[in-house]
C-alpha positions as CSV (number, residue, x, y, z in Angstrom):
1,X,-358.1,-204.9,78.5
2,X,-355.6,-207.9,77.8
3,X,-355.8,-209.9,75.4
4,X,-354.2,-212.8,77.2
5,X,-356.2,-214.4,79.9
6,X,-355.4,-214.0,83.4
7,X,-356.6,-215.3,87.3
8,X,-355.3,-213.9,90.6
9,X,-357.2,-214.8,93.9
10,X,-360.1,-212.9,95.0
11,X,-358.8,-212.6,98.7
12,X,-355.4,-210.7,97.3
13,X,-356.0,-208.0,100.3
14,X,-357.7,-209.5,103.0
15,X,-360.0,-212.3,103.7
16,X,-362.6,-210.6,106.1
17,X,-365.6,-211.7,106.7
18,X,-367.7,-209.1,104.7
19,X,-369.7,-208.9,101.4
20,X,-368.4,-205.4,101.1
21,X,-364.7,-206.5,101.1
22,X,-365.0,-209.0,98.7
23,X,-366.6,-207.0,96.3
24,X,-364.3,-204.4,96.3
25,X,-361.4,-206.3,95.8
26,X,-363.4,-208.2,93.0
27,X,-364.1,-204.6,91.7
28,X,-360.4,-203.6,91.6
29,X,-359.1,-207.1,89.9
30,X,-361.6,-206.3,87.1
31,X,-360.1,-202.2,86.9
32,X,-356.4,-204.1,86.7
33,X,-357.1,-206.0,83.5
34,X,-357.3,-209.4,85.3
35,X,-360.3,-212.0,83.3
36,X,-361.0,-214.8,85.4
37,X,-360.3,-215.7,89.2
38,X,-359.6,-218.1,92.0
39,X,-362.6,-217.7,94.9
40,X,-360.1,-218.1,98.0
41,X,-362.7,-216.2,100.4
42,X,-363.5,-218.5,103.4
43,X,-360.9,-221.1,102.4
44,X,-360.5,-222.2,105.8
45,X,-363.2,-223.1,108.4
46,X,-366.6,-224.2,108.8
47,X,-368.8,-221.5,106.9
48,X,-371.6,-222.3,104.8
49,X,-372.8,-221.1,101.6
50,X,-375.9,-220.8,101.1
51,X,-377.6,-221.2,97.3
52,X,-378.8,-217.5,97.9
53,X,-374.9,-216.7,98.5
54,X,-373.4,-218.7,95.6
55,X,-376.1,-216.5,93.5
56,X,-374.7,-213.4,94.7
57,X,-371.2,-214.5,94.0
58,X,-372.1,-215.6,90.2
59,X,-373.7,-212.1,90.2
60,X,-371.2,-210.4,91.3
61,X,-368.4,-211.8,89.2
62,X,-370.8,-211.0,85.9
63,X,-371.4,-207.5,86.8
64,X,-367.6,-206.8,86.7
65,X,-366.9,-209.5,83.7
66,X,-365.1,-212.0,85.6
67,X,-365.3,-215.7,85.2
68,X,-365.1,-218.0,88.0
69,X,-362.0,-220.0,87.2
70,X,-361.4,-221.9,90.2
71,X,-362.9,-222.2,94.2
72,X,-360.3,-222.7,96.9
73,X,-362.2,-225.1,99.4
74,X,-361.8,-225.3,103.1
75,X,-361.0,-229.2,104.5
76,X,-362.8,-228.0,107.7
77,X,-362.3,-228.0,111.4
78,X,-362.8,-229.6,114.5
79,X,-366.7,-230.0,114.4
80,X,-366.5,-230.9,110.3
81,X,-363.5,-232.9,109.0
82,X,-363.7,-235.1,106.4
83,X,-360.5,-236.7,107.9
84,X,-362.4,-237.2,111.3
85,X,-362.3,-240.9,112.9
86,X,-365.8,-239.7,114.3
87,X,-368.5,-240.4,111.6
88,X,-370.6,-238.0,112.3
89,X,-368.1,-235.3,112.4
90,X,-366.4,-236.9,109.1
91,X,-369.9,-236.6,107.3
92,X,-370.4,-233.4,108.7
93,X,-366.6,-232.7,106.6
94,X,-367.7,-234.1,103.5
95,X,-370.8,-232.5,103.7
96,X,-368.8,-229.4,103.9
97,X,-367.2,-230.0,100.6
98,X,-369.8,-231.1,98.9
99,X,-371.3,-227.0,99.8
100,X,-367.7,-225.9,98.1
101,X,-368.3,-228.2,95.1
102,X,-372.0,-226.9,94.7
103,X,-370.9,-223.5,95.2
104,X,-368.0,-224.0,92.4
105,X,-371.0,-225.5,90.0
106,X,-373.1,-221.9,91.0
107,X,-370.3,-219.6,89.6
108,X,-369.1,-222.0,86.9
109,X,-365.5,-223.4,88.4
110,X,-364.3,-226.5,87.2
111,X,-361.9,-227.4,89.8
112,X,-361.4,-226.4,93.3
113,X,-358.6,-227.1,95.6
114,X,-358.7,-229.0,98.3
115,X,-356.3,-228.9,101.7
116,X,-355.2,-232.5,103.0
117,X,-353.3,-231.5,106.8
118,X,-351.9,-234.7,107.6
119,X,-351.0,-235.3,111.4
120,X,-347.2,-236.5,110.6
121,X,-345.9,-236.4,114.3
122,X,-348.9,-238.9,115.1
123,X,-347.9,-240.5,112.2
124,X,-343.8,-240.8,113.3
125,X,-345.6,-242.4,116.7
126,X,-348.0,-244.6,115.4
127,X,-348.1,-245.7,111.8
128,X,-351.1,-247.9,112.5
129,X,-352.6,-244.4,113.1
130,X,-351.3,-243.2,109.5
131,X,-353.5,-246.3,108.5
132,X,-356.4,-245.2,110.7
133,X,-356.4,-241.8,109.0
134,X,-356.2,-242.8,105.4
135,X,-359.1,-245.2,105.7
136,X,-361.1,-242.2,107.1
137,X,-360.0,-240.0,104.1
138,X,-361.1,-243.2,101.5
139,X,-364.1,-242.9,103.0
140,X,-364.9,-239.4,102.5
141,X,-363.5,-239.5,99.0
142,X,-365.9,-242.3,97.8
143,X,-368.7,-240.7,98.8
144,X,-367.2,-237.2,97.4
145,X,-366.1,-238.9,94.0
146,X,-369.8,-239.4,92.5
147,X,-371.4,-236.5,93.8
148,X,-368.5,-234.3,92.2
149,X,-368.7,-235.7,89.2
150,X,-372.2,-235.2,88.8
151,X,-371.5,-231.6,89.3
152,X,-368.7,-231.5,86.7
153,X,-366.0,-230.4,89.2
154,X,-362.8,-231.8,89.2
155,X,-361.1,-231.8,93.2
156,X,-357.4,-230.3,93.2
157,X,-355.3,-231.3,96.4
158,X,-352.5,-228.9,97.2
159,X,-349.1,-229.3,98.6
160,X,-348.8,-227.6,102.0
161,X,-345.9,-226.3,104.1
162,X,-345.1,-227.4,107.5
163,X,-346.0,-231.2,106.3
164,X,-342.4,-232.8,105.4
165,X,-341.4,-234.1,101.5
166,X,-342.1,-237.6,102.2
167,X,-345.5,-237.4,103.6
168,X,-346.5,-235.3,100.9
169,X,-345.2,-237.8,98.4
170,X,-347.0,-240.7,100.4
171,X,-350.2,-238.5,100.1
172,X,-349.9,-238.1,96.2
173,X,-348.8,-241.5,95.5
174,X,-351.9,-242.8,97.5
175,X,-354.4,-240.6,96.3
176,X,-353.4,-240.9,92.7
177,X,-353.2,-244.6,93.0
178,X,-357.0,-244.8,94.0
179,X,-358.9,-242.1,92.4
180,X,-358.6,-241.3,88.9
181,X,-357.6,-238.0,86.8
182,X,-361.2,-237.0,85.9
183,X,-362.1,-236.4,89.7
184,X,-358.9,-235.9,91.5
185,X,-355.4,-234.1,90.4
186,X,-353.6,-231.5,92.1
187,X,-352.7,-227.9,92.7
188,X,-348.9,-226.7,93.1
189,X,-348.6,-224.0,95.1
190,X,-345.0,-222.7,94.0
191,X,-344.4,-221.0,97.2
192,X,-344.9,-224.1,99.3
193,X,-342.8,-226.0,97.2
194,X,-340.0,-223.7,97.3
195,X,-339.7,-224.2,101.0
196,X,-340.9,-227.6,101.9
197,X,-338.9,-228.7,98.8
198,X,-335.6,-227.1,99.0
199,X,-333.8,-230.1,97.0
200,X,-335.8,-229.7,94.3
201,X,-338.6,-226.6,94.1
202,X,-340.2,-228.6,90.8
203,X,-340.4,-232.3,92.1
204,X,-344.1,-232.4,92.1
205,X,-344.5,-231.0,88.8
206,X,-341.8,-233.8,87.4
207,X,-343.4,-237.0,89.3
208,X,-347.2,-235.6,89.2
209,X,-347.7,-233.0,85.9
210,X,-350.1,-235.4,84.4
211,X,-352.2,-234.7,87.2
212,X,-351.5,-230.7,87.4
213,X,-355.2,-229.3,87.0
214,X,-354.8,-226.3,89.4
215,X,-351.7,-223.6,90.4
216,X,-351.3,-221.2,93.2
217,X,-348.3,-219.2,91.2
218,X,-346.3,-217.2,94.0
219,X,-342.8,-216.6,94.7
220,X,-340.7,-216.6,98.1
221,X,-337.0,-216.2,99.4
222,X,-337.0,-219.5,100.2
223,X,-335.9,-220.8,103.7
224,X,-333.0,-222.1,105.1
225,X,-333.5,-226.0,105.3
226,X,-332.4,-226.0,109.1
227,X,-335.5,-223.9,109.9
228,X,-337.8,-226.6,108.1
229,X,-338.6,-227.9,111.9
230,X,-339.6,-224.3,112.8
231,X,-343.5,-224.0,112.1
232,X,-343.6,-220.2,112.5
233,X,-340.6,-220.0,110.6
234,X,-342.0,-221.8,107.9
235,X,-344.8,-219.7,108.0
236,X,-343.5,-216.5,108.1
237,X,-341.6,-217.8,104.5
238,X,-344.9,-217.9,103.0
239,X,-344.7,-214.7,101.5
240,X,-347.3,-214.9,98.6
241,X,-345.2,-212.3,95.8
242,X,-345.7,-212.0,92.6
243,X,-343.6,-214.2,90.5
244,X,-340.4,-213.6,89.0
245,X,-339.4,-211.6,92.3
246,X,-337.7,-214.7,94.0
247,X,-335.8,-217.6,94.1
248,X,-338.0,-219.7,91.3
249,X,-337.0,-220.0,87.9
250,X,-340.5,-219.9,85.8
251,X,-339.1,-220.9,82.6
252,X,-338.8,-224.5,84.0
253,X,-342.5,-223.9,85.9
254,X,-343.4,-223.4,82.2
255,X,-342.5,-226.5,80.9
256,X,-344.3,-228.1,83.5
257,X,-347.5,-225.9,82.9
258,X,-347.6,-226.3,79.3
259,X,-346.9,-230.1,79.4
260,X,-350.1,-230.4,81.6
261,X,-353.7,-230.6,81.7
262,X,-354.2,-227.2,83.5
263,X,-356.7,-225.1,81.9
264,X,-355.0,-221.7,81.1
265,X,-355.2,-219.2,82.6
266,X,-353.2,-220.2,85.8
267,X,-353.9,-219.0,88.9
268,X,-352.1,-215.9,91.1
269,X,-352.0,-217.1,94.7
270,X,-351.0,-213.1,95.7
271,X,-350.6,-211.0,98.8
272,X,-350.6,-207.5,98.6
273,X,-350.1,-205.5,101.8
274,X,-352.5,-208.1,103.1
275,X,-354.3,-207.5,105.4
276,X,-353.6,-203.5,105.5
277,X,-355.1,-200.7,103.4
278,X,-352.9,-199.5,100.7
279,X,-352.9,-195.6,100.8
280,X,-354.9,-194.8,98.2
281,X,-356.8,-196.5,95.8
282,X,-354.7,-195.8,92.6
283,X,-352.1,-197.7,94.5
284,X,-353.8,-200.8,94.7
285,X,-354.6,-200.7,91.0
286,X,-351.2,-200.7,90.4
287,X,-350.2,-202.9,92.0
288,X,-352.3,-205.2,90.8
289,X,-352.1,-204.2,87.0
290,X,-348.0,-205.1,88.1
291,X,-349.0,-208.4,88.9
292,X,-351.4,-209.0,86.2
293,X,-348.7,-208.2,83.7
294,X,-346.3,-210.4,85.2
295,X,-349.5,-213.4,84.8
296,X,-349.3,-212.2,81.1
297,X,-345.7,-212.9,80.7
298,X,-346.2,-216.3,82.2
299,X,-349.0,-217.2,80.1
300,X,-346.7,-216.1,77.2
301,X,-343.8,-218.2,78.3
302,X,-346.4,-221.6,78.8
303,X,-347.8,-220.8,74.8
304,X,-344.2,-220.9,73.7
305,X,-343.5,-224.0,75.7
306,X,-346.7,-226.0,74.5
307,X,-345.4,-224.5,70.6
308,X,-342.3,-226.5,71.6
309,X,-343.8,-229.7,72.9
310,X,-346.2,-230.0,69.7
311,X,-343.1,-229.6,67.4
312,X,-341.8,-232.4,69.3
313,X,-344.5,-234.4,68.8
Protein backbone atom coordinates (compact mmCIF):
# COMPACT_ATOMS: atom_id res chain seq x y z
CA UNK A 1 0.00 0.00 0.00
CA UNK A 2 1.05 3.82 -0.35
CA UNK A 3 2.90 5.45 1.65
CA UNK A 4 1.31 8.74 0.91
CA UNK A 5 -2.12 9.33 2.20
CA UNK A 6 -5.00 9.45 0.01
CA UNK A 7 -9.24 10.13 0.09
CA UNK A 8 -11.58 9.65 -2.78
CA UNK A 9 -15.46 9.61 -2.07
CA UNK A 10 -17.23 6.59 -1.05
CA UNK A 11 -20.09 7.02 -3.59
CA UNK A 12 -17.35 6.96 -6.75
CA UNK A 13 -19.84 4.39 -8.56
CA UNK A 14 -23.25 5.03 -7.57
CA UNK A 15 -25.08 6.39 -4.72
CA UNK A 16 -27.97 3.69 -4.23
CA UNK A 17 -29.76 3.35 -1.59
CA UNK A 18 -28.24 -0.10 -0.24
CA UNK A 19 -25.83 -1.27 2.57
CA UNK A 20 -24.58 -3.73 0.03
CA UNK A 21 -23.40 -1.03 -2.43
CA UNK A 22 -21.67 0.95 -0.15
CA UNK A 23 -19.68 -1.63 1.09
CA UNK A 24 -18.54 -2.84 -1.99
CA UNK A 25 -17.39 0.19 -3.23
CA UNK A 26 -15.74 0.85 0.33
CA UNK A 27 -14.21 -2.69 -0.19
CA UNK A 28 -12.63 -1.85 -3.67
CA UNK A 29 -11.23 1.83 -2.52
CA UNK A 30 -9.34 -0.13 0.22
CA UNK A 31 -8.01 -3.04 -2.67
CA UNK A 32 -6.82 0.40 -4.78
CA UNK A 33 -4.48 1.59 -2.17
CA UNK A 34 -6.66 4.57 -1.20
CA UNK A 35 -6.32 5.36 3.20
CA UNK A 36 -8.89 7.62 4.21
CA UNK A 37 -12.36 8.80 2.52
CA UNK A 38 -15.09 11.30 2.02
CA UNK A 39 -18.72 9.68 3.17
CA UNK A 40 -20.77 11.28 0.13
CA UNK A 41 -23.59 8.43 0.49
CA UNK A 42 -26.97 10.18 0.99
CA UNK A 43 -25.60 13.61 0.46
CA UNK A 44 -28.76 14.91 -0.72
CA UNK A 45 -32.26 14.51 0.90
CA UNK A 46 -34.01 13.91 3.99
CA UNK A 47 -32.50 10.40 5.30
CA UNK A 48 -31.73 9.77 8.78
CA UNK A 49 -29.01 8.06 10.36
CA UNK A 50 -29.52 6.25 12.97
CA UNK A 51 -26.71 5.76 16.01
CA UNK A 52 -27.13 1.93 15.04
CA UNK A 53 -26.13 3.05 11.32
CA UNK A 54 -23.22 5.50 12.11
CA UNK A 55 -21.94 2.21 14.14
CA UNK A 56 -22.07 0.13 11.16
CA UNK A 57 -20.40 2.72 9.03
CA UNK A 58 -17.34 3.19 11.74
CA UNK A 59 -17.35 -0.71 11.47
CA UNK A 60 -17.26 -0.93 8.27
CA UNK A 61 -14.56 1.53 7.42
CA UNK A 62 -12.17 -0.34 10.30
CA UNK A 63 -12.73 -3.76 8.84
CA UNK A 64 -11.18 -2.55 5.50
CA UNK A 65 -8.51 0.07 7.22
CA UNK A 66 -10.09 3.15 6.20
CA UNK A 67 -10.35 6.30 8.13
CA UNK A 68 -13.25 8.57 8.02
CA UNK A 69 -11.78 11.77 6.62
CA UNK A 70 -14.66 13.76 5.88
CA UNK A 71 -18.90 13.50 5.68
CA UNK A 72 -20.48 15.19 2.75
CA UNK A 73 -23.89 16.51 4.39
CA UNK A 74 -27.23 16.95 2.81
CA UNK A 75 -28.84 20.84 3.31
CA UNK A 76 -32.26 18.96 3.05
CA UNK A 77 -35.42 19.37 1.24
CA UNK A 78 -38.79 20.59 1.22
CA UNK A 79 -40.06 19.14 4.62
CA UNK A 80 -36.40 19.85 6.33
CA UNK A 81 -34.39 23.01 5.28
CA UNK A 82 -32.40 24.82 7.45
CA UNK A 83 -33.02 27.77 5.04
CA UNK A 84 -36.85 27.39 5.51
CA UNK A 85 -38.87 30.73 6.40
CA UNK A 86 -41.15 28.06 8.19
CA UNK A 87 -39.80 27.38 11.75
CA UNK A 88 -40.78 24.24 12.08
CA UNK A 89 -39.58 23.03 8.83
CA UNK A 90 -36.13 25.21 9.43
CA UNK A 91 -35.67 23.26 12.83
CA UNK A 92 -36.65 20.20 11.20
CA UNK A 93 -33.31 21.33 8.68
CA UNK A 94 -31.02 21.97 11.39
CA UNK A 95 -31.97 19.08 13.03
CA UNK A 96 -31.01 17.29 9.93
CA UNK A 97 -27.51 18.51 10.23
CA UNK A 98 -27.03 18.18 13.41
CA UNK A 99 -27.72 13.95 12.48
CA UNK A 100 -24.72 14.58 9.73
CA UNK A 101 -22.52 16.22 12.34
CA UNK A 102 -23.27 13.34 14.94
CA UNK A 103 -22.80 10.85 12.35
CA UNK A 104 -19.29 12.59 11.30
CA UNK A 105 -18.32 12.40 15.31
CA UNK A 106 -19.42 8.30 15.00
CA UNK A 107 -16.77 7.60 12.27
CA UNK A 108 -14.23 10.14 13.38
CA UNK A 109 -14.60 13.15 10.53
CA UNK A 110 -13.53 16.44 11.42
CA UNK A 111 -15.26 18.38 8.85
CA UNK A 112 -18.19 17.82 6.73
CA UNK A 113 -19.43 19.87 3.88
CA UNK A 114 -22.27 21.54 3.74
CA UNK A 115 -24.53 22.67 0.47
CA UNK A 116 -25.99 26.42 0.73
CA UNK A 117 -28.62 26.53 -2.73
CA UNK A 118 -29.35 30.07 -2.73
CA UNK A 119 -32.69 31.13 -4.63
CA UNK A 120 -30.81 33.95 -6.93
CA UNK A 121 -33.79 34.54 -9.41
CA UNK A 122 -35.93 35.33 -6.18
CA UNK A 123 -33.17 37.16 -5.17
CA UNK A 124 -32.82 39.42 -8.81
CA UNK A 125 -36.80 40.01 -7.86
CA UNK A 126 -36.81 40.81 -4.46
CA UNK A 127 -33.67 41.63 -2.48
CA UNK A 128 -35.72 42.19 0.58
CA UNK A 129 -36.20 38.41 0.10
CA UNK A 130 -32.31 37.89 -0.18
CA UNK A 131 -32.62 39.51 3.39
CA UNK A 132 -35.43 37.31 4.40
CA UNK A 133 -33.34 34.23 3.52
CA UNK A 134 -30.10 35.06 5.19
CA UNK A 135 -31.77 35.90 8.50
CA UNK A 136 -33.25 32.32 8.25
CA UNK A 137 -29.84 30.83 7.51
CA UNK A 138 -28.27 32.98 10.80
CA UNK A 139 -30.63 31.36 12.59
CA UNK A 140 -29.90 27.91 11.78
CA UNK A 141 -26.22 28.54 12.04
CA UNK A 142 -26.40 29.89 15.71
CA UNK A 143 -28.00 27.21 16.89
CA UNK A 144 -25.67 24.73 14.67
CA UNK A 145 -22.41 26.68 15.84
CA UNK A 146 -22.35 25.29 19.62
CA UNK A 147 -23.72 22.08 19.06
CA UNK A 148 -20.88 21.40 16.37
CA UNK A 149 -18.38 22.52 18.30
CA UNK A 150 -19.19 20.35 21.09
CA UNK A 151 -18.77 17.58 18.69
CA UNK A 152 -15.41 18.76 17.37
CA UNK A 153 -16.61 19.08 13.74
CA UNK A 154 -15.74 21.81 11.75
CA UNK A 155 -18.81 22.77 8.90
CA UNK A 156 -17.29 23.14 5.19
CA UNK A 157 -19.67 25.10 2.73
CA UNK A 158 -19.06 24.33 -0.87
CA UNK A 159 -19.26 26.35 -3.98
CA UNK A 160 -22.05 25.08 -6.27
CA UNK A 161 -22.80 25.41 -10.03
CA UNK A 162 -25.74 26.87 -11.47
CA UNK A 163 -25.62 29.70 -8.65
CA UNK A 164 -23.70 32.79 -10.47
CA UNK A 165 -20.02 34.24 -9.20
CA UNK A 166 -21.47 37.05 -7.39
CA UNK A 167 -23.89 35.35 -5.23
CA UNK A 168 -21.36 32.89 -4.31
CA UNK A 169 -19.04 35.66 -3.32
CA UNK A 170 -21.94 37.44 -1.32
CA UNK A 171 -22.46 34.02 0.42
CA UNK A 172 -18.69 33.61 1.51
CA UNK A 173 -18.22 37.12 2.39
CA UNK A 174 -21.26 36.93 4.70
CA UNK A 175 -20.75 33.75 6.23
CA UNK A 176 -17.08 34.34 6.88
CA UNK A 177 -17.92 37.75 8.24
CA UNK A 178 -20.15 36.18 11.02
CA UNK A 179 -18.89 32.82 11.99
CA UNK A 180 -15.48 32.19 12.71
CA UNK A 181 -12.72 29.68 11.28
CA UNK A 182 -12.96 27.07 14.06
CA UNK A 183 -16.65 26.27 13.09
CA UNK A 184 -17.07 27.38 9.57
CA UNK A 185 -14.66 27.37 6.37
CA UNK A 186 -15.18 26.05 3.06
CA UNK A 187 -14.79 23.26 0.51
CA UNK A 188 -13.68 24.01 -3.20
CA UNK A 189 -15.07 21.84 -5.43
CA UNK A 190 -12.49 22.36 -8.51
CA UNK A 191 -15.08 21.21 -10.94
CA UNK A 192 -17.60 23.76 -9.98
CA UNK A 193 -15.22 26.43 -10.06
CA UNK A 194 -13.97 25.63 -13.35
CA UNK A 195 -17.36 26.38 -14.82
CA UNK A 196 -19.21 28.84 -12.69
CA UNK A 197 -15.75 30.59 -12.61
CA UNK A 198 -14.61 30.81 -16.12
CA UNK A 199 -12.60 34.24 -15.41
CA UNK A 200 -10.67 32.89 -12.98
CA UNK A 201 -11.03 28.76 -12.03
CA UNK A 202 -8.85 29.71 -8.63
CA UNK A 203 -10.70 32.94 -7.29
CA UNK A 204 -12.00 31.24 -4.18
CA UNK A 205 -8.88 29.78 -3.22
CA UNK A 206 -7.08 33.43 -3.69
CA UNK A 207 -9.88 35.59 -1.66
CA UNK A 208 -10.85 32.58 0.84
CA UNK A 209 -7.58 29.95 1.32
CA UNK A 210 -7.39 30.85 4.92
CA UNK A 211 -10.67 29.27 5.24
CA UNK A 212 -9.90 26.12 2.79
CA UNK A 213 -10.61 23.17 5.34
CA UNK A 214 -12.22 20.74 2.77
CA UNK A 215 -11.67 19.88 -1.34
CA UNK A 216 -13.76 18.05 -3.79
CA UNK A 217 -10.57 17.63 -6.29
CA UNK A 218 -12.13 16.85 -9.93
CA UNK A 219 -11.44 18.01 -13.25
CA UNK A 220 -13.88 19.12 -16.29
CA UNK A 221 -13.76 20.55 -19.99
CA UNK A 222 -15.02 23.41 -18.78
CA UNK A 223 -18.00 25.19 -20.43
CA UNK A 224 -18.51 27.83 -22.75
CA UNK A 225 -19.50 31.00 -20.65
CA UNK A 226 -22.58 31.67 -23.00
CA UNK A 227 -24.13 28.30 -21.74
CA UNK A 228 -23.69 29.54 -17.95
CA UNK A 229 -27.73 30.44 -18.18
CA UNK A 230 -28.26 26.84 -19.35
CA UNK A 231 -28.93 24.71 -16.04
CA UNK A 232 -28.75 21.35 -17.82
CA UNK A 233 -25.95 22.48 -19.58
CA UNK A 234 -24.20 23.35 -16.64
CA UNK A 235 -24.94 20.14 -15.33
CA UNK A 236 -24.08 17.94 -17.86
CA UNK A 237 -20.30 19.90 -17.47
CA UNK A 238 -20.03 18.37 -14.17
CA UNK A 239 -18.16 15.65 -15.13
CA UNK A 240 -16.34 14.53 -11.88
CA UNK A 241 -12.69 13.12 -13.64
CA UNK A 242 -9.80 12.58 -12.18
CA UNK A 243 -7.46 15.45 -12.11
CA UNK A 244 -4.90 16.35 -14.41
CA UNK A 245 -7.29 15.17 -17.36
CA UNK A 246 -8.79 18.72 -17.99
CA UNK A 247 -8.61 22.20 -18.24
CA UNK A 248 -7.16 22.86 -14.51
CA UNK A 249 -3.69 23.61 -13.90
CA UNK A 250 -2.93 21.72 -10.32
CA UNK A 251 0.38 23.26 -9.77
CA UNK A 252 -1.41 26.56 -8.88
CA UNK A 253 -4.33 24.34 -6.90
CA UNK A 254 -1.18 23.36 -5.03
CA UNK A 255 -0.11 26.55 -3.87
CA UNK A 256 -3.43 27.12 -2.75
CA UNK A 257 -3.69 23.62 -0.86
CA UNK A 258 -0.41 23.87 0.80
CA UNK A 259 -0.84 27.51 1.88
CA UNK A 260 -4.09 26.33 3.75
CA UNK A 261 -5.47 24.84 6.77
CA UNK A 262 -6.78 21.72 4.91
CA UNK A 263 -5.77 18.61 6.66
CA UNK A 264 -3.90 16.40 4.06
CA UNK A 265 -5.06 14.09 2.54
CA UNK A 266 -7.42 16.02 0.11
CA UNK A 267 -10.34 14.75 -0.97
CA UNK A 268 -11.22 12.97 -4.69
CA UNK A 269 -14.77 14.08 -5.66
CA UNK A 270 -14.69 11.10 -8.57
CA UNK A 271 -17.12 9.50 -10.99
CA UNK A 272 -16.31 6.39 -12.53
CA UNK A 273 -18.87 4.97 -15.07
CA UNK A 274 -21.34 6.20 -12.39
CA UNK A 275 -23.95 4.81 -12.08
CA UNK A 276 -23.20 1.66 -14.52
CA UNK A 277 -21.28 -1.50 -13.74
CA UNK A 278 -17.85 -1.69 -15.02
CA UNK A 279 -17.28 -5.10 -16.83
CA UNK A 280 -15.45 -6.82 -14.56
CA UNK A 281 -14.16 -6.28 -11.35
CA UNK A 282 -10.42 -5.96 -12.14
CA UNK A 283 -11.55 -3.05 -14.14
CA UNK A 284 -12.86 -1.10 -11.44
CA UNK A 285 -9.67 -1.70 -9.38
CA UNK A 286 -7.89 -0.11 -11.96
CA UNK A 287 -9.37 2.35 -12.39
CA UNK A 288 -9.36 3.40 -9.23
CA UNK A 289 -5.63 2.53 -8.36
CA UNK A 290 -5.37 5.26 -11.65
CA UNK A 291 -7.01 7.74 -9.71
CA UNK A 292 -5.45 7.03 -6.49
CA UNK A 293 -2.02 7.47 -8.04
CA UNK A 294 -2.97 10.66 -9.60
CA UNK A 295 -4.16 11.73 -5.52
CA UNK A 296 -0.45 10.71 -4.75
CA UNK A 297 1.04 13.02 -7.27
CA UNK A 298 -1.11 15.81 -5.89
CA UNK A 299 -0.23 15.25 -2.44
CA UNK A 300 3.42 15.22 -3.74
CA UNK A 301 3.09 18.54 -5.54
CA UNK A 302 1.16 20.33 -2.11
CA UNK A 303 4.53 18.75 0.22
CA UNK A 304 6.78 20.57 -2.22
CA UNK A 305 4.67 23.69 -2.16
CA UNK A 306 4.43 23.88 1.74
CA UNK A 307 8.63 23.07 1.48
CA UNK A 308 8.48 26.29 -0.54
CA UNK A 309 6.32 28.45 1.70
CA UNK A 310 8.41 27.49 4.92
CA UNK A 311 11.68 28.52 3.13
CA UNK A 312 9.90 31.70 2.58
CA UNK A 313 9.05 32.17 5.90
Amino acid sequence: MSMLATSVNTDYNNDLHSWEETERQLRCIAEAGFTHTQWIHDWEGEYLYSPSEMRQARAALDFYGLKGHTVHATEGRARKNYTSSNPYLRQAGVDLVKNRIDFCAAIGAGAMVLHMQLPFREFLKNRDYQEEYYAQVYRSFDELQPYARAAGVRIALENLLITPREFQIDKFERMFRRYDSDFLGMCFDSGHASIMFPGNYYELLERYSDRLIVTHLQDTDSLDPALLGDDRAVCRADVHRPPFTGVLDWSKIAFWVARSPVEMPADFEIGLRYGSSFPTRGEEIRALQDVREKAERFHRMVLEEKEKAAREG
